[in-house]
Structure formats: C-alpha cells, structure tokens
C-alpha positions in Angstrom: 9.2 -37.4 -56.3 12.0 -40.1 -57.2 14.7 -41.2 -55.9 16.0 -38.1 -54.9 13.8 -37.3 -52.3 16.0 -38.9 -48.4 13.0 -39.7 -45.8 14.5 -41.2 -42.7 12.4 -43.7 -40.7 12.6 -43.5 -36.8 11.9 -46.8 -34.6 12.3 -50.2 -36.4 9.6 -52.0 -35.1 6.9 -53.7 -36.9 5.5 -49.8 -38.1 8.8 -48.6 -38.8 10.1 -51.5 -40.9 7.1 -51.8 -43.0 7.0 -47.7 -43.5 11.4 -48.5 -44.7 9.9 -51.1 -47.0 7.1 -48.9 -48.7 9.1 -45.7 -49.2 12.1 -48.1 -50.9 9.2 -49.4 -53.0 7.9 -45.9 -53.9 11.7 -45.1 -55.3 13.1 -43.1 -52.4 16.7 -42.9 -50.1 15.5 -44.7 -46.7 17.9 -44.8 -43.8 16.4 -46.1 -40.5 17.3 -45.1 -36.8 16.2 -47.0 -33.4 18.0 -45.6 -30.2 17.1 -49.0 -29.0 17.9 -52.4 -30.2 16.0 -53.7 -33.3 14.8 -57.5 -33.1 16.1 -59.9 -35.1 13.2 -60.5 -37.4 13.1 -56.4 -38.3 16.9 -56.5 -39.0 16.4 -59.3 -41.1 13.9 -58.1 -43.3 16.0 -54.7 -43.6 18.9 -56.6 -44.7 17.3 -58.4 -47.2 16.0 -55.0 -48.7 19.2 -53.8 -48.6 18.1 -50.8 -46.4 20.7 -48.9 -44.3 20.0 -48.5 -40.5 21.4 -48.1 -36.9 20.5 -49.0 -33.4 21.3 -48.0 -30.4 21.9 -44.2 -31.4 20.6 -41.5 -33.2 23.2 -40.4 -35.9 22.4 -36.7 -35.8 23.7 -35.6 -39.4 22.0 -38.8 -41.1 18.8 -38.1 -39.8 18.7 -34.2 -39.9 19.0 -33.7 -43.7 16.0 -36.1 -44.0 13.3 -34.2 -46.4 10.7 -36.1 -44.7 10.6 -38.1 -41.0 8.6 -41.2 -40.4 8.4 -41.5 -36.7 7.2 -44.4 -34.8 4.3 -43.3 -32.4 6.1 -44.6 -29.2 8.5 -42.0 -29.8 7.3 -38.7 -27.3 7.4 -35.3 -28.8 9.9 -34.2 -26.3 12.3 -36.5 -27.3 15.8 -34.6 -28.3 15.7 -36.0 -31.9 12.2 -34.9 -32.5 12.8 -31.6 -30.4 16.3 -30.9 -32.9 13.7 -31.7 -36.2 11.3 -29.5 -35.3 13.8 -26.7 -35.0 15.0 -27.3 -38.4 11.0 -27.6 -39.7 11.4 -31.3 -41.1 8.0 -32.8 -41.6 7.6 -35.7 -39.2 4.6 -38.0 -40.2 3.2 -41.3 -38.7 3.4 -44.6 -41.0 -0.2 -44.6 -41.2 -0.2 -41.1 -42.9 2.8 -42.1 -45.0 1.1 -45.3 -46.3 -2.4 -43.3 -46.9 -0.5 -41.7 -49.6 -0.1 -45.0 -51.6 -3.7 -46.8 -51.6 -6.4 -46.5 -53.0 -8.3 -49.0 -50.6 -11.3 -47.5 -48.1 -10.1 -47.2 -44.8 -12.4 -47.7 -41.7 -10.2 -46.1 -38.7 -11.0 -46.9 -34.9 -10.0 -45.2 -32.0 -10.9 -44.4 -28.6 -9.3 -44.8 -25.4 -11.2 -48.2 -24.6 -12.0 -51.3 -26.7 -10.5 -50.3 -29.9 -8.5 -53.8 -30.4 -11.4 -55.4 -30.0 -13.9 -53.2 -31.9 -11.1 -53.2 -34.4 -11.0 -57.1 -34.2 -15.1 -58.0 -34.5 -15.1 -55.4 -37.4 -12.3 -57.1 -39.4 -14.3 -60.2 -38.8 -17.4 -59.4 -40.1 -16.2 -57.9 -43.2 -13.4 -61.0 -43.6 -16.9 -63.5 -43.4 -19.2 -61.3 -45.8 -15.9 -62.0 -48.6 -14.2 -58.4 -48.5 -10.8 -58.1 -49.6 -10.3 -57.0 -46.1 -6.5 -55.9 -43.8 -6.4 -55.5 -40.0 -3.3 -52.8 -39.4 -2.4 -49.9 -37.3 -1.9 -50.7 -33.6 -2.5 -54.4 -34.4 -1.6 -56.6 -36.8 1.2 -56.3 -39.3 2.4 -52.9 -40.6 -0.1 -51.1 -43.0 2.7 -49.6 -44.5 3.6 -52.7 -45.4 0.6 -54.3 -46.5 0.3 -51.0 -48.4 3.4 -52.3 -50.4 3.3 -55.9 -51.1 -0.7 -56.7 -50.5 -3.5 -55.5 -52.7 -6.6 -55.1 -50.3 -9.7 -53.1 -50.8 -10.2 -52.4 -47.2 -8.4 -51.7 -44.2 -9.7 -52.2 -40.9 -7.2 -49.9 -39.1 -6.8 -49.3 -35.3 -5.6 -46.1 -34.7 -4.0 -44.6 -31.1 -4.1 -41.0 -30.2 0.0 -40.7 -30.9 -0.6 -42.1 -34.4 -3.4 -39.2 -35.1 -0.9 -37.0 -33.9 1.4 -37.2 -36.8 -1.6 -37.4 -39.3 -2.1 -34.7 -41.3 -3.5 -35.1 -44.9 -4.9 -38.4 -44.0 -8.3 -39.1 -44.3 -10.6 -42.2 -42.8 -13.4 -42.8 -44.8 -15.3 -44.4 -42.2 -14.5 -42.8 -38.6 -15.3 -44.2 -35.3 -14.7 -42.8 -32.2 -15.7 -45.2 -29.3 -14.6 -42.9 -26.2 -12.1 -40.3 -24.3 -11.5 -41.6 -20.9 -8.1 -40.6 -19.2 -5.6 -42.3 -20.5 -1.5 -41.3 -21.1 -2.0 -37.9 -20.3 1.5 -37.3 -19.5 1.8 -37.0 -23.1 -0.3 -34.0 -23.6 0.5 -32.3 -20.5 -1.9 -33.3 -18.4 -5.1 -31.9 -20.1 -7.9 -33.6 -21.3 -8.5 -31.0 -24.1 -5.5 -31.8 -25.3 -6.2 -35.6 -25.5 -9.7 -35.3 -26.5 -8.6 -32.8 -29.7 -6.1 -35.5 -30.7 -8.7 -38.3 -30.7 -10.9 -36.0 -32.6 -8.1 -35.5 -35.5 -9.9 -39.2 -36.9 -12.6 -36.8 -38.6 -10.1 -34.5 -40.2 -9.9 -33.9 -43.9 -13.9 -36.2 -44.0 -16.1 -35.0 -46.7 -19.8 -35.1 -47.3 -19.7 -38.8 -48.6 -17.7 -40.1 -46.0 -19.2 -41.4 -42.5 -18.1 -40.8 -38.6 -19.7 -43.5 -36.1 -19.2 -41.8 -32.5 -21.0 -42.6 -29.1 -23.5 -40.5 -27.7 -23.0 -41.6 -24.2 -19.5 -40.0 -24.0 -19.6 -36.8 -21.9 -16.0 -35.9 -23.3 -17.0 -36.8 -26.8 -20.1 -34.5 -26.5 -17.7 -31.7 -25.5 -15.8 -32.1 -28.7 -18.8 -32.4 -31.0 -20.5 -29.0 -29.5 -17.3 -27.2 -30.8 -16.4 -28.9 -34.2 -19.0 -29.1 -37.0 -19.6 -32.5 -38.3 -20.4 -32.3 -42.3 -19.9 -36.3 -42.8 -23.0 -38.8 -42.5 -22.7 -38.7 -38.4 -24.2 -42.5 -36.9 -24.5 -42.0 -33.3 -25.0 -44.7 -30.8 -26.3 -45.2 -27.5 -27.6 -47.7 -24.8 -29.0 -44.6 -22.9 -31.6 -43.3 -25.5 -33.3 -44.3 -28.6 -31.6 -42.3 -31.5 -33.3 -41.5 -34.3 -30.6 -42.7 -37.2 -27.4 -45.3 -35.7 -27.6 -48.0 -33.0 -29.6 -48.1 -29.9 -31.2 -50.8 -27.5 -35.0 -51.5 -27.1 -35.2 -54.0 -24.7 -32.6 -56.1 -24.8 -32.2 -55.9 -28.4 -29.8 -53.8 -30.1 -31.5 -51.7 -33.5 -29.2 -50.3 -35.9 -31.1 -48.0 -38.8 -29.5 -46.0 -41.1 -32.1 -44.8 -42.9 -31.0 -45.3 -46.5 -34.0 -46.0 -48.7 -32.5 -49.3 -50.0 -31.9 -50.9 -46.4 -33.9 -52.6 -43.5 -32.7 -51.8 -40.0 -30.7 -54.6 -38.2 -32.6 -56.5 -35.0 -30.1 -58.3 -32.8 -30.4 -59.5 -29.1 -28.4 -59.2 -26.5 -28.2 -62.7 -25.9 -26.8 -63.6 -29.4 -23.5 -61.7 -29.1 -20.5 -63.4 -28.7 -19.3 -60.7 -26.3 -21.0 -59.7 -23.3 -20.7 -56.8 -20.6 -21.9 -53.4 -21.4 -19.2 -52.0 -23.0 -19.1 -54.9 -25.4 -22.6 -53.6 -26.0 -20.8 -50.0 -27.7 -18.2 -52.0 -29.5 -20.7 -54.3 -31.2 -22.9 -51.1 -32.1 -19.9 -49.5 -33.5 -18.7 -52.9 -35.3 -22.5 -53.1 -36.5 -23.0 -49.9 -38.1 -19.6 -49.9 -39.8 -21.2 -53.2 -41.7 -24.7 -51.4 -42.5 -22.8 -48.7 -43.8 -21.1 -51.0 -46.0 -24.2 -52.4 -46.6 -23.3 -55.9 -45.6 -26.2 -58.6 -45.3 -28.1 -58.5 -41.9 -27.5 -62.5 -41.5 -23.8 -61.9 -42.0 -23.3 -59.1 -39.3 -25.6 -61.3 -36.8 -24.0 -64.9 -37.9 -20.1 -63.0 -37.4 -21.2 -61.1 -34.2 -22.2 -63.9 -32.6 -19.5 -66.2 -33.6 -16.4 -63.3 -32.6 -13.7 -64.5 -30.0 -12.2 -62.1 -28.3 -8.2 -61.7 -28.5 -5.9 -63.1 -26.0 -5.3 -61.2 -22.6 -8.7 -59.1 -22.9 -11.2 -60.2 -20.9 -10.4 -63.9 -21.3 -12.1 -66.5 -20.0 -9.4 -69.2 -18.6 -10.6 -71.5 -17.2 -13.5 -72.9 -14.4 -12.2 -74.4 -11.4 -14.6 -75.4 -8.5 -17.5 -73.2 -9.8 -14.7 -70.3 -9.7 -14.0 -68.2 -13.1 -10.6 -67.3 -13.7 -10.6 -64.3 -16.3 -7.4 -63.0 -17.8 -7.4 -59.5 -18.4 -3.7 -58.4 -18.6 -4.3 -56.0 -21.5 -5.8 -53.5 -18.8 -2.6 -51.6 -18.0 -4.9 -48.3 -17.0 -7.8 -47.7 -14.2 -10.2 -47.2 -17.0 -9.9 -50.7 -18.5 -9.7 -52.3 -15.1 -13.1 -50.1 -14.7 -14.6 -51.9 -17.9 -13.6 -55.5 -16.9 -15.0 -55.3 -13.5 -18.1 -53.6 -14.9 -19.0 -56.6 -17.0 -18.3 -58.8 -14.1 -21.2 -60.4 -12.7 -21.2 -61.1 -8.9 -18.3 -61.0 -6.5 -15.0 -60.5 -7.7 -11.4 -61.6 -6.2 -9.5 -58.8 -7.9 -5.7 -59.1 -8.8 -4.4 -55.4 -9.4 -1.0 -54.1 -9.3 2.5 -53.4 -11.2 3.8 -50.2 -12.5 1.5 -47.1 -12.0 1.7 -44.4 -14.3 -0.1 -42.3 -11.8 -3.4 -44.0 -11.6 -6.4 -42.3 -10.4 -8.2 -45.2 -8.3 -10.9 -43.2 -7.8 -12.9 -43.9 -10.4 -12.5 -47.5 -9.3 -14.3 -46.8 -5.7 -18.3 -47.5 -6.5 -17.8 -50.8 -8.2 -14.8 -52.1 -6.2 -17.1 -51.7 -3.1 -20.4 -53.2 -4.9 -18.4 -56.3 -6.6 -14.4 -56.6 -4.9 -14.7 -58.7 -2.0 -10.8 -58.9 -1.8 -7.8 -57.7 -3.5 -4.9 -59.4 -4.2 -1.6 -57.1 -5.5 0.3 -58.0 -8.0 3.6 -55.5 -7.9 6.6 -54.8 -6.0 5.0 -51.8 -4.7 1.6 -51.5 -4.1 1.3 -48.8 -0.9 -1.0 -46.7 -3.2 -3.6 -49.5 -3.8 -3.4 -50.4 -0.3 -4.5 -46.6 0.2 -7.1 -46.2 -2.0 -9.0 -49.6 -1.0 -8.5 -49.9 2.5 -12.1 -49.1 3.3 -13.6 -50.7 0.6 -12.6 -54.6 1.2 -12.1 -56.8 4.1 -8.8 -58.4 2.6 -5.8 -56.8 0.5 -2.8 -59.2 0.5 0.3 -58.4 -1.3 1.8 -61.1 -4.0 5.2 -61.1 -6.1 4.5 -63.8 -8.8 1.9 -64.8 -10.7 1.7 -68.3 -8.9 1.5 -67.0 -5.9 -1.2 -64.4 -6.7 -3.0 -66.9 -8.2 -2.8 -69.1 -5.4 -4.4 -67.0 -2.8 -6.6 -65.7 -5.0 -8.5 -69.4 -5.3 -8.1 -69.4 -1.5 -9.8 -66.0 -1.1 -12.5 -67.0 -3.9 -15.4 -69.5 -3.4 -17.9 -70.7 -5.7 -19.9 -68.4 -8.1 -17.1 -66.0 -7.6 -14.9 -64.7 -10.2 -11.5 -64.7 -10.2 -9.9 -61.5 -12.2 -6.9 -60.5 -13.3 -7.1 -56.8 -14.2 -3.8 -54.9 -13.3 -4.8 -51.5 -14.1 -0.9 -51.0 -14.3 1.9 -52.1 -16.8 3.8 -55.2 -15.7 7.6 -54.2 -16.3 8.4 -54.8 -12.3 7.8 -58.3 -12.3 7.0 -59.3 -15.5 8.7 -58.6 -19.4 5.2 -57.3 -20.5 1.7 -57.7 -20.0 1.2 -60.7 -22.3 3.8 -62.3 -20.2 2.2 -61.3 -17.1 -1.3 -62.9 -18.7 0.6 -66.3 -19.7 1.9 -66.7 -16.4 -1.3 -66.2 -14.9 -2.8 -68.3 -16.7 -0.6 -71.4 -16.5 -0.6 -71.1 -13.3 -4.5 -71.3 -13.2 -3.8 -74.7 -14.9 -1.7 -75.8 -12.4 -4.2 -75.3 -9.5 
C-alpha cells in the first residue's frame, strides 16, 4: 500500500488514537477528526507521533478525500459526516477491523448484549494464569489497534459491541461467542430487533471449518438467528436448561463442559467454587470455560482461575456490609436488561435504587421480579414520573432522591437486616452525575460514610 494511501481516523479516543498510531506504523497519511474535544492524554500521544488532527469540527475536504475511514463506534450512522462518506462510497471500517489486518495473533471475540465485560474479563484471566501471551482489547482495555502496533501478543481476548461489528467486514474471530440478544440501543437500528440481532450475529462472519462459535442455547433471539444462518464452524452450545450433548451444561449443581475431542476429559466444576455467583454468572463462566477447553487449557487451571476471578468495578459489586445490610454497586446497568440480571442474582429482599436518564426503557420486563424481591424503590434522577408509573402497584414505598448521599441514606432507612441494598439504575447517569462510574463512586463513599 505505502505511504500513499490517506486513511482518516474519526473520534480520538482511546480506539481512535491507537487505530492513528497503527496505520502511521504501517507507512500511511493519518489525519484525525473529533467534533468533540480530545483529552489531554490522546493529544499528547498524537503530538508525540507527529500526527495531524482537529477537534471540535469536522473539516469536510480533509476527511472526504480519505481512501479509507476509521470510525469510532460511538459515532451513529446518521451522523452528517458519515451520511456525506457514504455518498462519495469511502470505505468506513471499525479499529478492530483495521488492526485485524496486521496480526497474526488468534483472536477470541465476545459479544452479547449482557455480561460481555465480564465474560470478557474471567476469560483474559484464565488464559493470563495458564501462561498465554494473552491482550484484553476492544470495548475494554487499551486500544487493540494499538497493542496491534507496539505489543507482540499471541492472543487477544477481545470484547466486541454490536456498533463495532457493524463496521467489520473482512474480519474474522477465530473463536466466537455470542452470550445473548436482549433489547438493548435499538434506536440505532431503527427500532427492530432483526436488525440488532443480525448485527450481533456478524461475530461468525468470514469463520471457517477449523474455527469455533460458543453461543447459548437458552436465548430465544439467538435461536431465531441460528434457524436462518448455517453454522459450518465447530458450534459449543451451552445451557442451564438442558443437558447438551457436546459444550457446557449443569447436572446438579455442577457445571460439565465436554467437547468431545479424543485427547480431552470433560471439565466437572460446582457451583459453589465459582467466584461469581447469580445465574447469569452461571452462562458467562460456561462461555469463559469452554473458550479454555477449546484451547485446551488444564482442567485445574480453568477451576483454580474461575474460582479465584473478581469481578470489575461498578458490576455487581459488593461494597460493603453494614448492620447485616449488603450494599451492592451496580452502576454499570445503564439499561432494564442489566438491572433485570442484578436483581435476578439477588437473594431476598431488595431496596432498589433506579433512576437517571432513560433512553426509553421498557420496565416491563422488570414487573415479575420487582414484585417477588423490591420491597421499595428509591429514585435516583431528576425525573423519575415513568418509574413512579411502572411500579406503583408493585411496592409499598417509591421515594424520590437527587444525590447519591441522600439515596443512600434512605435507602439504609428503608432496608433492615438480611436485606440488600442495590444500586442498579437501569438508566445512564448524565442528569446528576458525569458518568456511571462516577455515579458508582459516589455511591459508594457514601456507603462508607453511613
């Protein structure tokens, strides 16, 4: 290609930056565009590279002569920039497909609209303890394209949204997993789940025979998708409803996993041995687990590393235990779907803190456990008339809050022992809060100041 080949980066974040850094490493013009500001620590490391950019603005005749786009995946399809390149048929990729190009390294790719950080997470931890030359990029972590450039890993562990997929073309994962397709940002593919669920299906495009696509066979949308699109990788299912005949499944309260290769025993684990509990945690340990087998990863490693896991900040995490009263941090749920998952694996009576920015929610779906486990709500959000509405007839006491002290406060007033305290928003937190790891910090100091 060389140097004469102009490919213009759009959003300098931490995938942008890293994709400017590879493609001025693999010999080509790179001029980078944010229409927002660009942090410090991005400008920094473009300056020191000697890398053009802007911020603030979209120079239209620097970026439209571009022979190849590398667009951040925040940035919607029916933004005018990307509305003007698609007019003039420029190629507009995602990092991840950009820095596929350039490495040789296997690639284990993880999506699904719930528990992909963390099944992305226990994964990188079990291969980083059985010795793997292992990197954690994608959604997480630092840039791939970056590590693509300056690190020399064998593996990635890559989480991987449904707005990266949809710029991915030619990549190819050579281990798949697809943990679920629950609504989730559907305003981005107007509003049907076909849409959605086709996009989280692109992680099997491009698979051969030898490669492998883990999937759960609990999922009613996934099911959908597999009875129109013929599967010719190794498929590993796996279920807590039935006992499969090759993948993972529970007997008991054990959890099997057997792939049936000639050379391997199946994996026995209990229940009780995992480091993370609740049923979902059940599917993202299966996933995690066959990923290792398939690897082919000693059985004491993948039991030794799934037990020893912790989970990452803001997800489901355990603050602190104050008068027999669990306070649980779960700020990472900014949709009903992960609020549905936290209270799920909630044992007992719950004192739920919900609230912030809606983006539409369906509370619905929330109805049949908030009645069997929410014995009062506690909003979080400068306006919450449409929790009010939903849960009026479900719980004796919704109170409305403005700050996380407060919140917290009447929360440990509403609360008594054995209960659990959780804070699940189901929203994003920009009305109150700068984002939803601030919103989980001041939480939880103010749990420490009770």
């Amino acid at each position: 290609m060389g140097a004469e080949k102009y490919i213009v980066v759009l959003g300098a974040g931490e995938s942008g930056t890293g994709a400017a850094l590879l493609a001025q490493k693999e010999g080509f013009a790179v001029f980078v565009s944010d229409f927002g500001p660009i942090a410090d620590q991005y400008k920094k490391e473009l300056e020191r590279a000697g890398i053009p950019f802007e911020e603030n603005q979209h120079t239209e005749d620097r970026i439209l002569t571009a022979a190849e786009v590398i667009k951040s995946p925040g940035i919607p399809d029916k933004a005018p920039i990307i509305k003007k390149l698609n007019e003039k048929n420029i190629p507009i990729i995602s990092e991840i497909e950009f820095a596929g190009r350039y490495t040789s390294a296997k690639l284990i790719c993880i999506t699904g609209s719930n528990g992909k950080t963390t099944t992305t997470m226990l994964t990188y931890h079990i291969l980083q303890n059985a010795g793997l030359n292992v990197g954690l990029a994608g959604n997480i972590g630092k840039s791939f394209a970056k590590q693509v450039a300056f690190d020399d890993f064998e593996y990635y562990v890559l989480e991987i949204s449904s707005f990266m997929l949809d710029n991915m073309y030619s990549f190819k994962a050579d281990i798949a997993v697809l943990l679920n397709i629950t609504p989730d940002h559907l305003d981005r593919y107007d509003y049907k789940m076909e849409n959605y669920s086709d996009s989280k299906f692109r992680i099997i495009q491009n698979q051969q025979q030898d490669d492998v696509f883990i999937y759960c066979a609990d999922d009613e949308e996934i099911k959908k998708g597999l009875a129109k699109r013929p599967i010719i990788s190794n498929a590993y299912p796996f279920s807590i409803e039935k006992t499969l005949e090759k993948g993972a499944f529970l007997q008991g309260d054990q959890i099997i996993i057997n792939l049936h290769h000639t050379n391997q025993e199946s994996l026995t684990m209990s229940l009780n041995d995992l480091a993370l509990q609740g049923k979902h945690n059940i599917y993202n340990s299966m996933a995690s687990g066959i990923v290792a087998k398939v690897l082919e990863l000693r059985n004491e490693t993948i039991r030794e590393s799934m037990g020893s896991f912790t989970n990452i900040e803001h997800r489901l995490e355990h603050v602190a235990k104050i008068s027999g009263i669990d306070f649980i941090n779960d700020s990472k749920a900014t949709n009903v779907n992960s609020t549905w998952y936290a209270l799920e694996s909630m044992p007992g009576d719950v004192v739920l803190i919900l609230g912030g920015v809606d983006k539409g929610n369906d509370y619905g779906m929330l109805k049949d456990l908030v009645k069997s486990k929410v014995k009062s709500i506690v909003c979080l959000g400068k306006d919450n008339k449409r929790i009010h509405e939903a849960f009026e007839n479900d719980v004796e006491v919704i109170v409305n809050t403005f700050s996380a002290n407060e919140a917290v406060q009447i929360a440990y007033h509403l609360a008594k022992k054995g209960d659990t305290v959780l804070l699940s928003p189901a929203c994003a937190s920009f009305d109150l809060f700068k984002n939803y790891e601030d919103r989980g910090n001041q939480f939880k100091k103010a749990v420490k100041e009770l």
